[in-house]
C-alpha positions as CSV (number, residue, x, y, z in Angstrom):
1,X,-9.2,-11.7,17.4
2,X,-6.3,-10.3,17.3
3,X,-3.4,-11.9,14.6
4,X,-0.4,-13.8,15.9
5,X,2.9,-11.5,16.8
6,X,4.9,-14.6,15.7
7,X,5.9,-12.7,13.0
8,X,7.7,-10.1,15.5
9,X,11.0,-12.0,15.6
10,X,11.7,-11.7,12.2
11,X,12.1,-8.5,12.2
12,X,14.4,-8.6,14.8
13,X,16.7,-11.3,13.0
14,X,16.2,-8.9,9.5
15,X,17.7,-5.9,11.4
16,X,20.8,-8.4,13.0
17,X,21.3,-9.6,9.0
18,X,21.5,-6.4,8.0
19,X,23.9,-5.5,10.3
20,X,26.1,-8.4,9.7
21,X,26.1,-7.8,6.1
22,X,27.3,-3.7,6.8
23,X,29.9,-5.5,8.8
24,X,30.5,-7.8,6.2
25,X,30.7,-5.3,3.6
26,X,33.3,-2.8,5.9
27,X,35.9,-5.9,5.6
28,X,35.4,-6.7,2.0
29,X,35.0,-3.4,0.3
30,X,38.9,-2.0,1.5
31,X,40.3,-5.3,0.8
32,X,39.1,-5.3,-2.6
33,X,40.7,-1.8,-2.9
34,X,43.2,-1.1,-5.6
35,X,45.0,1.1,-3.6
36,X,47.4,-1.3,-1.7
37,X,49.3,1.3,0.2
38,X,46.4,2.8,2.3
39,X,45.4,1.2,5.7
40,X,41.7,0.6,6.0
41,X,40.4,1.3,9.7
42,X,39.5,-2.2,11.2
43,X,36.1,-3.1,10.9
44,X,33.9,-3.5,14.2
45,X,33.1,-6.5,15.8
46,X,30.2,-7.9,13.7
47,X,28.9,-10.1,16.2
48,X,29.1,-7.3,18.6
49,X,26.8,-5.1,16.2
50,X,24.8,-7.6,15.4
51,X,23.5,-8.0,19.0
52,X,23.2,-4.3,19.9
53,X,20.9,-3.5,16.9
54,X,19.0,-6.5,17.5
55,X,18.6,-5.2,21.2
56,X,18.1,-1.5,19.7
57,X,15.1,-3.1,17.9
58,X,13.7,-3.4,21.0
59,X,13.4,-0.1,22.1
60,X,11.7,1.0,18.8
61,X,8.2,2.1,18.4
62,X,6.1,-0.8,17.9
63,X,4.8,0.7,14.9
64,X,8.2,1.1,13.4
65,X,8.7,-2.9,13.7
66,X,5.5,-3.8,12.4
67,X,4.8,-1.7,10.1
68,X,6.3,-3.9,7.2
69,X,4.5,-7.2,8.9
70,X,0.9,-4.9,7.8
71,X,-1.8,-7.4,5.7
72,X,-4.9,-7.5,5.0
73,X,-6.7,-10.8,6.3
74,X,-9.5,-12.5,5.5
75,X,-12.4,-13.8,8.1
76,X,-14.9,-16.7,6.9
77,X,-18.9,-16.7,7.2
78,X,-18.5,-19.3,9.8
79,X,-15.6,-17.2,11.7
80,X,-17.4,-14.2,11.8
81,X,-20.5,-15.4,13.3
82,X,-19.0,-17.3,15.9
83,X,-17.0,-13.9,17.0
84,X,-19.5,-11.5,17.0
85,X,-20.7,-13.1,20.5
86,X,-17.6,-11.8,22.6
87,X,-17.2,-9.1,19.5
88,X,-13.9,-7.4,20.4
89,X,-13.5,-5.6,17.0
90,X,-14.9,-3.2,14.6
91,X,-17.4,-4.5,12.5
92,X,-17.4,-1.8,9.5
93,X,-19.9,-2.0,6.4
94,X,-18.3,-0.5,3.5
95,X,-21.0,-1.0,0.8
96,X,-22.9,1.1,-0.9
97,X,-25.5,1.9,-1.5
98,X,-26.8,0.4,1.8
99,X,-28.1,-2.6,1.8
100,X,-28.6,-4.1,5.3
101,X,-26.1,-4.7,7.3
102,X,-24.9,-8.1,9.8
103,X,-26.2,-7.7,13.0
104,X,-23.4,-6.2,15.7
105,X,-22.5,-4.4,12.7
106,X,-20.9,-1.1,14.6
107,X,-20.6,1.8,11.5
108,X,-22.0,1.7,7.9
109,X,-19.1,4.4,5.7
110,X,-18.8,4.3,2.6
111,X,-15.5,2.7,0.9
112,X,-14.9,6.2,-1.0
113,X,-14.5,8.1,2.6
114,X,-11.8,6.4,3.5
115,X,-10.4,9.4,5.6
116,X,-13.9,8.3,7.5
117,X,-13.2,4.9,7.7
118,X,-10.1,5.4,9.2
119,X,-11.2,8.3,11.7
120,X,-13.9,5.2,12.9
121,X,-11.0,3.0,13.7
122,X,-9.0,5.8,15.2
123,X,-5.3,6.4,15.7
124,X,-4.1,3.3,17.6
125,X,-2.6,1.2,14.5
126,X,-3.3,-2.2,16.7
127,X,-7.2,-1.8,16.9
128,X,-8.9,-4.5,15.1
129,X,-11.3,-4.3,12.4
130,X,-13.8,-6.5,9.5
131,X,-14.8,-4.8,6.7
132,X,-17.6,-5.8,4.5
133,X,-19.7,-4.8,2.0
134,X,-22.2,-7.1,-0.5
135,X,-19.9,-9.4,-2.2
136,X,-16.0,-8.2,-0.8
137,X,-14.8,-5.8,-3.7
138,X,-15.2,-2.8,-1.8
139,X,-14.4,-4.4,1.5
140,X,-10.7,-5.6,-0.2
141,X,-10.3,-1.3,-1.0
142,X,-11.0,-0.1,1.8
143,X,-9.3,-2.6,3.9
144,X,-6.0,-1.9,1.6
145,X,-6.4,1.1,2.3
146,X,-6.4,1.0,6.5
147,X,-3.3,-1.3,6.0
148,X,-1.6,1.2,3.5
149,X,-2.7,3.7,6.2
150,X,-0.2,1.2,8.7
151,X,-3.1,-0.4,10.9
152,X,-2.0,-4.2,11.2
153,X,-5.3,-6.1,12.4
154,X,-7.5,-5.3,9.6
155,X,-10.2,-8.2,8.1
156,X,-12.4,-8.5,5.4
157,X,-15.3,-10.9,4.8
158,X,-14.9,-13.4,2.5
159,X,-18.1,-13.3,-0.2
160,X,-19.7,-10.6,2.0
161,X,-22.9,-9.9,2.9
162,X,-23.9,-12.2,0.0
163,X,-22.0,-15.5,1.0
164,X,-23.4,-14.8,4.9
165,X,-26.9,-14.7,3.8
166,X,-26.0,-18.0,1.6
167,X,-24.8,-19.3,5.1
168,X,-28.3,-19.2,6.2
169,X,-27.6,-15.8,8.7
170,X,-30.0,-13.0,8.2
171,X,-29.0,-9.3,7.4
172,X,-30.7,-6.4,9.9
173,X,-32.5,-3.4,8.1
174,X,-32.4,-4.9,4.6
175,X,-34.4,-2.8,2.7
């Protein structure tokens, strides 16, 4: 379940523009100089800095490369339940007060204890989670807030526990 790294390219060609455009701007800022009789050192080799920070990018963190490329997503009804068989994410209810939860459901927290929420997940950024609640207000805050926080595979359910018990699913423990 976890969301394409497509996206991981991109930031490699971002860091190559940006280092053509310092290159660029090297050669174009002294020769727009009004002082005439100074010599400007020669530029580098743009193409030659635009490869080694593309390859430098490499060797960052992956967190550092991603970290931009963080969302929140969105899982369906229909996407959820056919997932929680080979379940290989957190399953979070956010709502409050409790009211039942989807089975495989693995935590019920609050969406005001967010440090909570977030010590659930744990510290690797790539874990993936759903968060829900009844409708999918809370489940949008606290999932903006595990994205603000910099983890990158983070869901919520669309319509919540109300649009999965629409669907025809049953909630566990509903009081």
């Amino acid at each position: 379940m976890q969301p394409s790294v497509a996206n991981v390219p991109c930031a490699v060609a971002h860091h190559a523009t940006i280092a053509l455009l310092t290159a660029w701007s090297l050669v174009a800022v002294p020769a727009c100089s009004s002082d005439q009789g100074s010599s400007a050192p020669s530029p580098p080799d743009a193409s030659t800095d635009a490869i080694s920070l593309a390859e430098a990018s490499d060797d960052q963190p992956v967190a550092e490369q991603d970290a931009v490329e963080a969302t929140l997503g969105t899982i369906g009804v229909q996407e959820l339940h056919d997932a929680l068989p080979a379940k290989d994410f957190l399953l979070i209810n956010v709502h409050i007060p409790y009211e039942g939860e989807i089975p495989g459901t693995d935590a019920k927290i609050s969406y005001l204890d967010s440090d909570g929420i977030a010590a659930f997940v744990g510290p690797d950024l790539d874990t993936s989670a759903v968060v829900y609640c009844k409708t999918d207000h809370m489940s949008t805050l606290a999932g903006e807030d595990l994205v603000a926080r910099g983890y990158r595979h983070v869901r919520y359910l669309e319509g919540g526990m109300t649009a999965w018990q629409a669907a025809g699913y049953p909630l566990e423990n509903n009081p």
